[in-house]
CHARMM-style PDB file with segment names, atoms N, HN, CA, C and O in Angstrom:
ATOM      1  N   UNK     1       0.850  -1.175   0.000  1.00  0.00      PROA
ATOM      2  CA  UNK     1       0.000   0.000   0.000  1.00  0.00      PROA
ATOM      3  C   UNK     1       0.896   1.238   0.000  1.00  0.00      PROA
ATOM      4  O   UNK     1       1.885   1.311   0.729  1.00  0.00      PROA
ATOM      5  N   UNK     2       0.503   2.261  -0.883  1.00  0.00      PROA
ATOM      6  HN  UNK     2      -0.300   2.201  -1.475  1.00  0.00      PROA
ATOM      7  CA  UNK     2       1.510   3.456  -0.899  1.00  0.00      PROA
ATOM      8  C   UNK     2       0.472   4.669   0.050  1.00  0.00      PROA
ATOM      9  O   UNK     2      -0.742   4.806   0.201  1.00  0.00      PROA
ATOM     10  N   UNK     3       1.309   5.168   0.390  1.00  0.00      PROA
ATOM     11  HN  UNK     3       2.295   5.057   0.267  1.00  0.00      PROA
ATOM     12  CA  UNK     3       0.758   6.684   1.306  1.00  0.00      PROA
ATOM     13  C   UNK     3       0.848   7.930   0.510  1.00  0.00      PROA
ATOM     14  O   UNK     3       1.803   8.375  -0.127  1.00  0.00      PROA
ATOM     15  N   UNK     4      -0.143   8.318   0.650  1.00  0.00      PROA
ATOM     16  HN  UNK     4      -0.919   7.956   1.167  1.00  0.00      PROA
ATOM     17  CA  UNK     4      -0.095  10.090  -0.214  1.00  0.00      PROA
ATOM     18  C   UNK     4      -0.551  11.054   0.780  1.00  0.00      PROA
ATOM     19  O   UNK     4      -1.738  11.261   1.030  1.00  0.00      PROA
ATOM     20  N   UNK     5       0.598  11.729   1.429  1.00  0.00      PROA
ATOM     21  HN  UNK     5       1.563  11.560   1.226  1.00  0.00      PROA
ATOM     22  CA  UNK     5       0.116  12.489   1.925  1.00  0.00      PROA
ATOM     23  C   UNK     5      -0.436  14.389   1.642  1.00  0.00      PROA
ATOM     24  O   UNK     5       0.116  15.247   0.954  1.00  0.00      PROA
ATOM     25  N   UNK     6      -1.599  14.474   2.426  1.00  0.00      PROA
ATOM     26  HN  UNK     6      -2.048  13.777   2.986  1.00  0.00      PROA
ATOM     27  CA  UNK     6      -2.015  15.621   1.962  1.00  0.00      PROA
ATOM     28  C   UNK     6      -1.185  17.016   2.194  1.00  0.00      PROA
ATOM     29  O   UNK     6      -0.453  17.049   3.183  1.00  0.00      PROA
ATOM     30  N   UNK     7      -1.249  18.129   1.378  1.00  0.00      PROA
ATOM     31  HN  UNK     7      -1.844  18.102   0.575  1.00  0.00      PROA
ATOM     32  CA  UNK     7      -0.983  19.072   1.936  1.00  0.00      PROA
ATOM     33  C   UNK     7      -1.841  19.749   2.104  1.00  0.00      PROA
ATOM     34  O   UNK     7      -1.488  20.479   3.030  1.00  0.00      PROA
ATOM     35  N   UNK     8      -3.170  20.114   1.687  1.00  0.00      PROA
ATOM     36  HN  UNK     8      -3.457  19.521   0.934  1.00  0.00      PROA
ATOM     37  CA  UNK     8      -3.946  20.657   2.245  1.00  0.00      PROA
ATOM     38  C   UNK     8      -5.232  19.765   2.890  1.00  0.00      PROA
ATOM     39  O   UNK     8      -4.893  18.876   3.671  1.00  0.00      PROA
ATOM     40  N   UNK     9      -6.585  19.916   2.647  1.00  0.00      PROA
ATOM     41  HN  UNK     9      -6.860  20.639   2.012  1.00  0.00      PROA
ATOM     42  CA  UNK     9      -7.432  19.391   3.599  1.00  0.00      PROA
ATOM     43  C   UNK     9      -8.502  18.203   3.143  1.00  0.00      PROA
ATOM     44  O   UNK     9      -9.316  17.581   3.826  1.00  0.00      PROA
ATOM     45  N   UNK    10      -8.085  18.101   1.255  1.00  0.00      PROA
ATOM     46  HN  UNK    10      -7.424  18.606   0.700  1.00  0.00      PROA
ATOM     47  CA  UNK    10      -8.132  17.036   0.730  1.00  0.00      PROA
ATOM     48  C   UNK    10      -7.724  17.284  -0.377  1.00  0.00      PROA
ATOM     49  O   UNK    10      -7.388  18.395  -0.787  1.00  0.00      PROA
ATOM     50  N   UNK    11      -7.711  15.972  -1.137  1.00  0.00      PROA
ATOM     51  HN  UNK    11      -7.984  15.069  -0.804  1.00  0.00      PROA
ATOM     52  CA  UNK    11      -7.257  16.091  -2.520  1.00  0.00      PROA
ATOM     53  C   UNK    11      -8.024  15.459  -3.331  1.00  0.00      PROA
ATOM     54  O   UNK    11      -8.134  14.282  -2.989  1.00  0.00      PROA
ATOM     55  N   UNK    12      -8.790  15.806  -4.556  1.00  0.00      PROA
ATOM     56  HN  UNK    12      -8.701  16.762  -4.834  1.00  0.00      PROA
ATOM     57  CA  UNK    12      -9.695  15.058  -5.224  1.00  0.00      PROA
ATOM     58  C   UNK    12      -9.055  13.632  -5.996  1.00  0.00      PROA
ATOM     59  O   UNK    12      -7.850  13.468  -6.186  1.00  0.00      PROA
ATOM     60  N   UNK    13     -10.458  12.348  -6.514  1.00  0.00      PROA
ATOM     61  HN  UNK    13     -11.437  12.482  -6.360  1.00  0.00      PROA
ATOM     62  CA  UNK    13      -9.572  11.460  -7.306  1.00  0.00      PROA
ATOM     63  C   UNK    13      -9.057  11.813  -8.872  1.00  0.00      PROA
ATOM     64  O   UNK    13      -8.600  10.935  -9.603  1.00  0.00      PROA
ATOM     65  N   UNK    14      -9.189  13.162  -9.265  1.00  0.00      PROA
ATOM     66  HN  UNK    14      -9.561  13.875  -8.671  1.00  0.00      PROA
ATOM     67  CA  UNK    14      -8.595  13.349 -10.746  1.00  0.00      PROA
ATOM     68  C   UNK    14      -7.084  13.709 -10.353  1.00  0.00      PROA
ATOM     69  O   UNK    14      -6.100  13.116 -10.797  1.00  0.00      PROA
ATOM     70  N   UNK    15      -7.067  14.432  -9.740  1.00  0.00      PROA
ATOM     71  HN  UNK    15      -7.866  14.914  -9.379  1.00  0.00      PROA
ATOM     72  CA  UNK    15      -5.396  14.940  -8.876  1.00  0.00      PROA
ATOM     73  C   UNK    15      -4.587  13.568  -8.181  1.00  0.00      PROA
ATOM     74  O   UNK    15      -3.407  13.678  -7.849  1.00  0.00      PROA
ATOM     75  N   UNK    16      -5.107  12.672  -8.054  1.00  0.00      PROA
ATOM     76  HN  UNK    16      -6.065  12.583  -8.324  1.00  0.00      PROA
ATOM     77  CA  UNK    16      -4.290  11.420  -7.428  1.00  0.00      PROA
ATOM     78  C   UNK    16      -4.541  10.478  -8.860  1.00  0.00      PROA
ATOM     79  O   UNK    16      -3.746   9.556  -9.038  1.00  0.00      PROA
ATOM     80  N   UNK    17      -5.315  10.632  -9.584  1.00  0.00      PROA
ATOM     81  HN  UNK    17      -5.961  11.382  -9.439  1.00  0.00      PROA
ATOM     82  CA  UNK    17      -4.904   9.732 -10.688  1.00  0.00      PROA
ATOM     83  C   UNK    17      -3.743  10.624 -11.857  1.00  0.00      PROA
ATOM     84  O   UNK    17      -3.085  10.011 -12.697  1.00  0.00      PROA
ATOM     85  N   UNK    18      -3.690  12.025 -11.692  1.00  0.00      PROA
ATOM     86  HN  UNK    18      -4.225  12.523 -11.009  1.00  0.00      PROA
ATOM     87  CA  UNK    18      -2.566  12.345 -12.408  1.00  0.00      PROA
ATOM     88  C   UNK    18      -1.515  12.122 -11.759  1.00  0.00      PROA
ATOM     89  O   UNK    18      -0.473  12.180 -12.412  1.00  0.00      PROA
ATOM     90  N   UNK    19      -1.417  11.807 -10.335  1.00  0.00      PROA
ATOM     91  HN  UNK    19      -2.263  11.760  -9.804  1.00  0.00      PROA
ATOM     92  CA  UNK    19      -0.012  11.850  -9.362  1.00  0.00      PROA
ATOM     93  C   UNK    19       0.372  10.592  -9.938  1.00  0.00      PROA
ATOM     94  O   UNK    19       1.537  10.433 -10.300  1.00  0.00      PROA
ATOM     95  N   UNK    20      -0.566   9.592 -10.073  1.00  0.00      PROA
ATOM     96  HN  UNK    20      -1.513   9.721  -9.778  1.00  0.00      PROA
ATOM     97  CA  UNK    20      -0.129   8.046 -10.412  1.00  0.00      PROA
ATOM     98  C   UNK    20       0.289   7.672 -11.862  1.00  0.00      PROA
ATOM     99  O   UNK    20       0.595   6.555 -12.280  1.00  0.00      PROA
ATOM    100  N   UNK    21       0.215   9.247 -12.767  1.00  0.00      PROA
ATOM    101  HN  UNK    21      -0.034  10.154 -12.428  1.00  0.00      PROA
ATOM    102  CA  UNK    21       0.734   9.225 -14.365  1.00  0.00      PROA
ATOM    103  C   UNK    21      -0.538   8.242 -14.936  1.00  0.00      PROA
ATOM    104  O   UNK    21      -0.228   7.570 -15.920  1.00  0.00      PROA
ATOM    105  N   UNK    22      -1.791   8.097 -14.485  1.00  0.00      PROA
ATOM    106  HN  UNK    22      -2.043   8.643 -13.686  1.00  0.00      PROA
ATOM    107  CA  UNK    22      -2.463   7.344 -15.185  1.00  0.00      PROA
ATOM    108  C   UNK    22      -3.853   8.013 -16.130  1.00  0.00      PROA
ATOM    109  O   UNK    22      -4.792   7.483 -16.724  1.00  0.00      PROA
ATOM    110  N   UNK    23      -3.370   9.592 -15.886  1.00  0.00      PROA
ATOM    111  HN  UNK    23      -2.607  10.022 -15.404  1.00  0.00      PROA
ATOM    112  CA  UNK    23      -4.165  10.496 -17.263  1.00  0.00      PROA
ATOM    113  C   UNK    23      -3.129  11.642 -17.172  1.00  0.00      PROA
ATOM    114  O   UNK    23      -1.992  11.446 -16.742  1.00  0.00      PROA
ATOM    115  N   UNK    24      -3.583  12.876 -17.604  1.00  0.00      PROA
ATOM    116  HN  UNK    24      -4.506  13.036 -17.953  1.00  0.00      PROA
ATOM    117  CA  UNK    24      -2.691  14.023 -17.841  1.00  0.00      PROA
ATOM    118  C   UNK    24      -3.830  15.319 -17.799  1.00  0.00      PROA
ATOM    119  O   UNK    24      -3.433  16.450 -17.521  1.00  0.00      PROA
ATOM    120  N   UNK    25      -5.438  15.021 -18.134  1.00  0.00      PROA
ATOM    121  HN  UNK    25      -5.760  14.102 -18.360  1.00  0.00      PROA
ATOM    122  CA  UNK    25      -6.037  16.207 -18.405  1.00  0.00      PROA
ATOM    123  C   UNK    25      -7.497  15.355 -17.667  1.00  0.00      PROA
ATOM    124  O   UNK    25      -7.893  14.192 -17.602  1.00  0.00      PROA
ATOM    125  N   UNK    26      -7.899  16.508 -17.261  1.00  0.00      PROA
ATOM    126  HN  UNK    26      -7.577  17.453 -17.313  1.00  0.00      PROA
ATOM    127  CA  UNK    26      -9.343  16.159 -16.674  1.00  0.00      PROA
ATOM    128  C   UNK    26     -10.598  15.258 -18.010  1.00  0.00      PROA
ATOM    129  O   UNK    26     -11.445  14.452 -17.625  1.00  0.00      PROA
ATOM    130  N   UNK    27     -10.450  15.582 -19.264  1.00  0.00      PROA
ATOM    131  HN  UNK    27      -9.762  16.237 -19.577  1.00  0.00      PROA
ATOM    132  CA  UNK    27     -10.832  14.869 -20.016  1.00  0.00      PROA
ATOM    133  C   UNK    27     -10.491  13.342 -20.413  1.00  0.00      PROA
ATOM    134  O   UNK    27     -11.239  12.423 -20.745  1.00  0.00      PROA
ATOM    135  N   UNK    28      -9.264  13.399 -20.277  1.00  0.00      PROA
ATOM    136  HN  UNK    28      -8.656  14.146 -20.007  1.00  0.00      PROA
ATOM    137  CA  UNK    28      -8.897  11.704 -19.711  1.00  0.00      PROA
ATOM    138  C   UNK    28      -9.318  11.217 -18.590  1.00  0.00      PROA
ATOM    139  O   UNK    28      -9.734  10.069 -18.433  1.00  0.00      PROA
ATOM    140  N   UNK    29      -9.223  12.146 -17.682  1.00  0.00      PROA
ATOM    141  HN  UNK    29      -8.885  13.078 -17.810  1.00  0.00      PROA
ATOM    142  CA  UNK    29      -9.812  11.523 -15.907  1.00  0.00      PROA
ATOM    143  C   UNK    29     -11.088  10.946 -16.303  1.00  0.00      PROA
ATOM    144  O   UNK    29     -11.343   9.808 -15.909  1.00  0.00      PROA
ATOM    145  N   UNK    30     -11.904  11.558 -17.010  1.00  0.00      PROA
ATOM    146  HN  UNK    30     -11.696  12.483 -17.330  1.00  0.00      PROA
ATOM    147  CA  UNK    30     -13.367  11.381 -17.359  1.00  0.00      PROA
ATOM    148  C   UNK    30     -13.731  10.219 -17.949  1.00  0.00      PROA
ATOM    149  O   UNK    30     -14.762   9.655 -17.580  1.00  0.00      PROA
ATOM    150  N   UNK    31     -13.017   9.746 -18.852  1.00  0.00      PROA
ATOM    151  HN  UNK    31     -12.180  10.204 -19.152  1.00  0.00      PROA
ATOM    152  CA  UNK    31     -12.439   8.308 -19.835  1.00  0.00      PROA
ATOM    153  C   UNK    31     -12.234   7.580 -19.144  1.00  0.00      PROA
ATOM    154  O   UNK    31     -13.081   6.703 -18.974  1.00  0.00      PROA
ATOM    155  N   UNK    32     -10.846   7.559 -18.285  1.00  0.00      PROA
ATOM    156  HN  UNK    32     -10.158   8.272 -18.423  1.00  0.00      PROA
ATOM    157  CA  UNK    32     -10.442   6.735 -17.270  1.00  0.00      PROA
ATOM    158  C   UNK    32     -11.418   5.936 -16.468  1.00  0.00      PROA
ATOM    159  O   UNK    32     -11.405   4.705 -16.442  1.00  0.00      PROA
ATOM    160  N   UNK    33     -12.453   6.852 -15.670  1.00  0.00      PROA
ATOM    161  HN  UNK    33     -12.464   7.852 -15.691  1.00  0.00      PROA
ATOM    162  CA  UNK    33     -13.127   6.378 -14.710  1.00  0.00      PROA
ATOM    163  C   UNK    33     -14.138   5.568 -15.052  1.00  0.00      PROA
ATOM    164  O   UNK    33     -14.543   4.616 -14.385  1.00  0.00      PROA
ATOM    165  N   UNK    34     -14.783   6.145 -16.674  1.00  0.00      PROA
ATOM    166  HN  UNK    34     -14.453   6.919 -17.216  1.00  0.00      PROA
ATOM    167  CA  UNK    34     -15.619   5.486 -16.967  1.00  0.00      PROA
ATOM    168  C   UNK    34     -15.529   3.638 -17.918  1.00  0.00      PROA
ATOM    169  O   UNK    34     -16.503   2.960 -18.246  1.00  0.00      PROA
ATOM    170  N   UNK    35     -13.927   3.269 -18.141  1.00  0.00      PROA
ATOM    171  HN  UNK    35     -13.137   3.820 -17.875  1.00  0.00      PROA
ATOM    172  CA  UNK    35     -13.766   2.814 -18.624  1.00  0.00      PROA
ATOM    173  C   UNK    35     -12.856   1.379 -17.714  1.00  0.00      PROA
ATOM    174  O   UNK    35     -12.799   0.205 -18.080  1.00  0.00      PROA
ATOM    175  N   UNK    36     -12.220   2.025 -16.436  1.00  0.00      PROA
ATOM    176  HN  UNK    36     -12.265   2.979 -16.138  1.00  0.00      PROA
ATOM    177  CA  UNK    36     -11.814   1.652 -15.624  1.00  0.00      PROA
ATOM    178  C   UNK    36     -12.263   1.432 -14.168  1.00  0.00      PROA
ATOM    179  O   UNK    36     -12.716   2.520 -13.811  1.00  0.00      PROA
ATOM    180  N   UNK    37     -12.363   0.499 -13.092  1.00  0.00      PROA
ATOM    181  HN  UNK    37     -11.995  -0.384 -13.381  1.00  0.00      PROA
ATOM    182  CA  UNK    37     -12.839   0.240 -11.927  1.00  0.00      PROA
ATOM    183  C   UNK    37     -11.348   1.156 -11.022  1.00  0.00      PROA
ATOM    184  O   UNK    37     -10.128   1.001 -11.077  1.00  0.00      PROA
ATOM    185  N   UNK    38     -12.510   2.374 -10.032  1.00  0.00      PROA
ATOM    186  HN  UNK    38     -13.501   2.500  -9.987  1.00  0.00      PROA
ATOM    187  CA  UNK    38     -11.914   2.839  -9.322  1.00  0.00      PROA
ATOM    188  C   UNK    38     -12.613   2.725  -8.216  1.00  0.00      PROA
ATOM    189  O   UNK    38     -13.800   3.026  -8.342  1.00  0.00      PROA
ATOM    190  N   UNK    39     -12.178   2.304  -6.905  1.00  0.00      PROA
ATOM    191  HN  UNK    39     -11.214   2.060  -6.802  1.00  0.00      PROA
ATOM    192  CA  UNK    39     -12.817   2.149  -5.727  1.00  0.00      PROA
ATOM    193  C   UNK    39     -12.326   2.804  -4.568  1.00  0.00      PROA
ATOM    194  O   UNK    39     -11.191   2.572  -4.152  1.00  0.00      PROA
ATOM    195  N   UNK    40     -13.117   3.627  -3.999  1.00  0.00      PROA
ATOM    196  HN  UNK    40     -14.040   3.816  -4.337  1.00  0.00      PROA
ATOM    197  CA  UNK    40     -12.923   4.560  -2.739  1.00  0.00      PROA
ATOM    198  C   UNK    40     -13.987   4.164  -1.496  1.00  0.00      PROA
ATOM    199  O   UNK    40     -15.194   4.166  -1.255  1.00  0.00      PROA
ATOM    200  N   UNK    41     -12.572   3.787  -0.813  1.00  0.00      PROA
ATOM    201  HN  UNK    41     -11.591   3.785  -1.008  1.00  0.00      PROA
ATOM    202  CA  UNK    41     -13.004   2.636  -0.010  1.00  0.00      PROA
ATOM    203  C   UNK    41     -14.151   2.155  -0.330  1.00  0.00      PROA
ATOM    204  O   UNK    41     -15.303   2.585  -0.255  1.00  0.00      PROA
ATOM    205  N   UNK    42     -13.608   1.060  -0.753  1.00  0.00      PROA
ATOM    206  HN  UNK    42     -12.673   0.711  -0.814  1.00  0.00      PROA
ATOM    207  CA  UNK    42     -14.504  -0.191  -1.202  1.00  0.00      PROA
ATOM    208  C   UNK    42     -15.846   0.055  -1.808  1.00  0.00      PROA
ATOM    209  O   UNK    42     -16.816  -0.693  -1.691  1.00  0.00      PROA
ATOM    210  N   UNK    43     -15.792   1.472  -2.639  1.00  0.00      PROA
ATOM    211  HN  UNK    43     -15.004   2.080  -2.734  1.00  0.00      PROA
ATOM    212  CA  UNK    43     -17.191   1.822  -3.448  1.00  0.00      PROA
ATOM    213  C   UNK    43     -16.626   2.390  -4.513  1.00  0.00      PROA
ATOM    214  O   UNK    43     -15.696   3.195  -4.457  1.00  0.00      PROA
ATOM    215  N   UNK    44     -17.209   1.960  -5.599  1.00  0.00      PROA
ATOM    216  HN  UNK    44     -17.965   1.306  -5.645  1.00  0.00      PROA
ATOM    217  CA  UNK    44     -17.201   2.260  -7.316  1.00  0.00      PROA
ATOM    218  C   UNK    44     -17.278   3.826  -7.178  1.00  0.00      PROA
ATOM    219  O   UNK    44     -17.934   4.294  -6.248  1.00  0.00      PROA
ATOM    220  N   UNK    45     -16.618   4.672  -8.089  1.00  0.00      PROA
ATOM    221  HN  UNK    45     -16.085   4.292  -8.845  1.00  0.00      PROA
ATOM    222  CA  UNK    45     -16.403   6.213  -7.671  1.00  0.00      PROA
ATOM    223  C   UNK    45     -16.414   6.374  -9.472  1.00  0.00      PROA
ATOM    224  O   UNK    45     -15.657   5.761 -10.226  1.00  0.00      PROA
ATOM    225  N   UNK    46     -17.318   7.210  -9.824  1.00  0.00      PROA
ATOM    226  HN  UNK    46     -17.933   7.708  -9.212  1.00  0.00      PROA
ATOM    227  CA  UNK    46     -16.790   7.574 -11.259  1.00  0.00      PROA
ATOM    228  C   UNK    46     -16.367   8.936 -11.718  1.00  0.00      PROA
ATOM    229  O   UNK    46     -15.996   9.248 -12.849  1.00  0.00      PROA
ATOM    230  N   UNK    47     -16.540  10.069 -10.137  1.00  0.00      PROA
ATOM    231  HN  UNK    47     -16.842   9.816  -9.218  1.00  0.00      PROA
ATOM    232  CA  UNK    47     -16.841  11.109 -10.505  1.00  0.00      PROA
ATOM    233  C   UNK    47     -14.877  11.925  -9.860  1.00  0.00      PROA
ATOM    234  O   UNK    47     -14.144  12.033  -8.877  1.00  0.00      PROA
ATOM    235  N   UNK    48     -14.976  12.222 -11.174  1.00  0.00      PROA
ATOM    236  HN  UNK    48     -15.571  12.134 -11.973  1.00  0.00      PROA
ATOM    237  CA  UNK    48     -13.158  12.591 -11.088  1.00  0.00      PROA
ATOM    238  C   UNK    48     -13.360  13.732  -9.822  1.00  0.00      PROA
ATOM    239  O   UNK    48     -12.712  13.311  -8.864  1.00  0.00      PROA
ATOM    240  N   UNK    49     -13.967  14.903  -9.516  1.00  0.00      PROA
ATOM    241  HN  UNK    49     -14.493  15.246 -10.294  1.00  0.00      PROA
ATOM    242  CA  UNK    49     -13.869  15.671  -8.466  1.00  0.00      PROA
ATOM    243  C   UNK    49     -14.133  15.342  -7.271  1.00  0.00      PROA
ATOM    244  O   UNK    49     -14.232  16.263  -6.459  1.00  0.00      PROA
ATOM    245  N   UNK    50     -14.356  13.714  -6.730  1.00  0.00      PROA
ATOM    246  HN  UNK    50     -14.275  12.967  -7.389  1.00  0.00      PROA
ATOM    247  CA  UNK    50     -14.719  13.208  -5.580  1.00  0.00      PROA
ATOM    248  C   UNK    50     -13.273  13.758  -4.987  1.00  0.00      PROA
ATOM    249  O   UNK    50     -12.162  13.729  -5.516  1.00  0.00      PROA
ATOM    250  N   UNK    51     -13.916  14.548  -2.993  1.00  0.00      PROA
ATOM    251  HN  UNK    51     -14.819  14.572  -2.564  1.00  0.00      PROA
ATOM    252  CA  UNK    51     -12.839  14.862  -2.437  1.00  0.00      PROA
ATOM    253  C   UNK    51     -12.575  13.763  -1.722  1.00  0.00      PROA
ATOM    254  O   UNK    51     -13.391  12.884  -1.448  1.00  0.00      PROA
ATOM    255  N   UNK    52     -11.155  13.807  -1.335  1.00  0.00      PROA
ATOM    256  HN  UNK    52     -10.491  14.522  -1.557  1.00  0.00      PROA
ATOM    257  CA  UNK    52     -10.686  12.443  -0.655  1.00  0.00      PROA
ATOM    258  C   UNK    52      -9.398  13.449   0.505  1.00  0.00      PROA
ATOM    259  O   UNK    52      -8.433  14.213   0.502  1.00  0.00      PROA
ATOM    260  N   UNK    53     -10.504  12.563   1.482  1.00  0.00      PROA
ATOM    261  HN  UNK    53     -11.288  11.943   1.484  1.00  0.00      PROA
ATOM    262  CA  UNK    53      -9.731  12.758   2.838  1.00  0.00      PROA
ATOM    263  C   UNK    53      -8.860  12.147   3.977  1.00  0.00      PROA
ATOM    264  O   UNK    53      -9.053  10.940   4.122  1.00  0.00      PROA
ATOM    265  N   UNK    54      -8.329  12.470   4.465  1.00  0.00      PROA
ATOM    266  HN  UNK    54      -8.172  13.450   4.347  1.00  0.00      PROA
ATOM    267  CA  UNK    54      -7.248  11.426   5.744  1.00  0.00      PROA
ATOM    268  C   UNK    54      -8.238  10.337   5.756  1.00  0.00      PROA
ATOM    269  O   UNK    54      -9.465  10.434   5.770  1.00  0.00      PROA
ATOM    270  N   UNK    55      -7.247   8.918   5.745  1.00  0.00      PROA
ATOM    271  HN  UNK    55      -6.250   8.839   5.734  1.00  0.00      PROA
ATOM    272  CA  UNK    55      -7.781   7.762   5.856  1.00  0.00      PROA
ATOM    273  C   UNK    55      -8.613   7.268   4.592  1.00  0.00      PROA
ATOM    274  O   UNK    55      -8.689   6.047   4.456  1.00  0.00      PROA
ATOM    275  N   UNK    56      -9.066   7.847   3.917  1.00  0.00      PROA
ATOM    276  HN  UNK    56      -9.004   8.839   4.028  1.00  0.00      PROA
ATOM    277  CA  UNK    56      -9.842   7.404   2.762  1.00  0.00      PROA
ATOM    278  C   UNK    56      -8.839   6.703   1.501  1.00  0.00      PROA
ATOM    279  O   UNK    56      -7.878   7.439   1.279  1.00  0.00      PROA
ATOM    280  N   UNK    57      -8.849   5.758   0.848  1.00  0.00      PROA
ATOM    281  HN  UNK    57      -9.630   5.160   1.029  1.00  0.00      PROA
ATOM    282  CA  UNK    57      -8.442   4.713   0.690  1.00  0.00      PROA
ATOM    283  C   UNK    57      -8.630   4.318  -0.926  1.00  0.00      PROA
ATOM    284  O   UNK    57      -9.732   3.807  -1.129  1.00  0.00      PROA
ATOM    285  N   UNK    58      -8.094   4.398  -1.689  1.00  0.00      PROA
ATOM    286  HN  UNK    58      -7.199   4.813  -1.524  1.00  0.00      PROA
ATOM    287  CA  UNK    58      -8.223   4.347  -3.197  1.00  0.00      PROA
ATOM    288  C   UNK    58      -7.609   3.036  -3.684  1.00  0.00      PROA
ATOM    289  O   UNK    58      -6.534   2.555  -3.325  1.00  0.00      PROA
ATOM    290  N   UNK    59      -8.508   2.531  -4.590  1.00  0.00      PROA
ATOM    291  HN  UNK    59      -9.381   2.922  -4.881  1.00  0.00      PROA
ATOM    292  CA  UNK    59      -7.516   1.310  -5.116  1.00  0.00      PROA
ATOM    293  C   UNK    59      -7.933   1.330  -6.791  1.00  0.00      PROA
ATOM    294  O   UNK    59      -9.119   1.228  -7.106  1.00  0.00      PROA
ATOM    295  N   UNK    60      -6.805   1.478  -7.886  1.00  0.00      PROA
ATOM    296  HN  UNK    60      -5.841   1.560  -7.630  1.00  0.00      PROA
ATOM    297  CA  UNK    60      -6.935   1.809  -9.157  1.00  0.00      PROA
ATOM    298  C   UNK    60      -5.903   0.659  -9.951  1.00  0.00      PROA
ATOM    299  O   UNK    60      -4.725   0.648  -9.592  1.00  0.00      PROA
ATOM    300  N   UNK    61      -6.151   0.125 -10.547  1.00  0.00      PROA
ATOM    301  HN  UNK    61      -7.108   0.134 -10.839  1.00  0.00      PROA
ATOM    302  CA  UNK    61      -5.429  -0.572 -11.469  1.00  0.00      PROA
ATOM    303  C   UNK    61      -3.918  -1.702 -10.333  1.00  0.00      PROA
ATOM    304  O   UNK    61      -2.692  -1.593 -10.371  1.00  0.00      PROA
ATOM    305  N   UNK    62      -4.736  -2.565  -9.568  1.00  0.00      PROA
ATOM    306  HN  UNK    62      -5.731  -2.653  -9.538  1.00  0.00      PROA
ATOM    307  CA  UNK    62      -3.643  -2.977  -8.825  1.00  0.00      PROA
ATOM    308  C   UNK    62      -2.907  -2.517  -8.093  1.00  0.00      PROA
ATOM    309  O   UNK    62      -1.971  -3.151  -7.607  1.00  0.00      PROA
ATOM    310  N   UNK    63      -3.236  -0.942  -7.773  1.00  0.00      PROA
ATOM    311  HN  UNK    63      -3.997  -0.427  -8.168  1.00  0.00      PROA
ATOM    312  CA  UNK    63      -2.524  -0.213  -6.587  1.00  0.00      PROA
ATOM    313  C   UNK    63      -3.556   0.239  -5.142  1.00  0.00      PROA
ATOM    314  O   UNK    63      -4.739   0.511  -5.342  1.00  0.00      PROA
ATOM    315  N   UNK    64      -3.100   0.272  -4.025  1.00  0.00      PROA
ATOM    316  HN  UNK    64      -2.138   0.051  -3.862  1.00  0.00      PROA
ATOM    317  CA  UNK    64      -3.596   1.036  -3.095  1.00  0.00      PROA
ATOM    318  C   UNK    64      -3.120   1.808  -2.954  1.00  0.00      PROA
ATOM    319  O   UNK    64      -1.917   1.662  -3.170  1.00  0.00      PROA
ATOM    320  N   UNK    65      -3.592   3.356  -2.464  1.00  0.00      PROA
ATOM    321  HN  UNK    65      -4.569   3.475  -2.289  1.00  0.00      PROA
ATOM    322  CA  UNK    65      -3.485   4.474  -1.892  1.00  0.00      PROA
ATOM    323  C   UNK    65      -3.799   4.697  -0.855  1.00  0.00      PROA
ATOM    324  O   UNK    65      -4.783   3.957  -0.841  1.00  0.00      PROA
ATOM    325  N   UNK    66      -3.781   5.233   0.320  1.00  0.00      PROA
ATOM    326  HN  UNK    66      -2.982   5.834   0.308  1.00  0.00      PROA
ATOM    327  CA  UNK    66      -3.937   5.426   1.513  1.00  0.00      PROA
ATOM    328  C   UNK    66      -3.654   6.707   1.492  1.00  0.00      PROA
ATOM    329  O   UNK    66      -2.496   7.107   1.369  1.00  0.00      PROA
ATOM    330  N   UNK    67      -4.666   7.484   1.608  1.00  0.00      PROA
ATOM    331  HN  UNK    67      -5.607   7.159   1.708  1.00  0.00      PROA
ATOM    332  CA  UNK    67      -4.341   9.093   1.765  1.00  0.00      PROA
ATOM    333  C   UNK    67      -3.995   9.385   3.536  1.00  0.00      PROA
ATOM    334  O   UNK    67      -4.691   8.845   4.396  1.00  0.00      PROA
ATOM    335  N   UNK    68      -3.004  10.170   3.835  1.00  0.00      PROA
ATOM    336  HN  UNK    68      -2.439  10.609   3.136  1.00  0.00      PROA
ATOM    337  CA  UNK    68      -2.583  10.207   5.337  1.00  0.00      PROA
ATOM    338  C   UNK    68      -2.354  11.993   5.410  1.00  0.00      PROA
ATOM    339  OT1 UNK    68      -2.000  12.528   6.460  1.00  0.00      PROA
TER     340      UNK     68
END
């Protein structure tokens, strides 16, 4: 499991799927989600501006995230 920690008071899932190099533009985020299984904590998420906070928990293409 990898840790991402915040600097401010959350970070949405389009901003942690560009951290992970797995789009580049919010119009890919949009593609991505709909084409790919993204789960925040353990629920199907399609919407790229979902905020994500301490402890909340992402899992995308064989990776975990753990936001801290």
């Amino acid at each position: 499991m990898k840790e991402l920690k915040l600097d401010g008071e959350y970070i949405t899932l389009g901003q942690i799927l560009k951290v992970l190099g797995l789009v580049y533009t919010g119009g890919e985020t949009k593609i991505f989600l709909n084409d790919n299984i993204v789960l925040v904590n353990e629920i199907r998420e399609t919407r790229r501006g979902r905020k994500l906070y301490k402890d909340d928990i992402v899992k995308v293409k064989n990776e975990v995230i753990k936001i801290v």
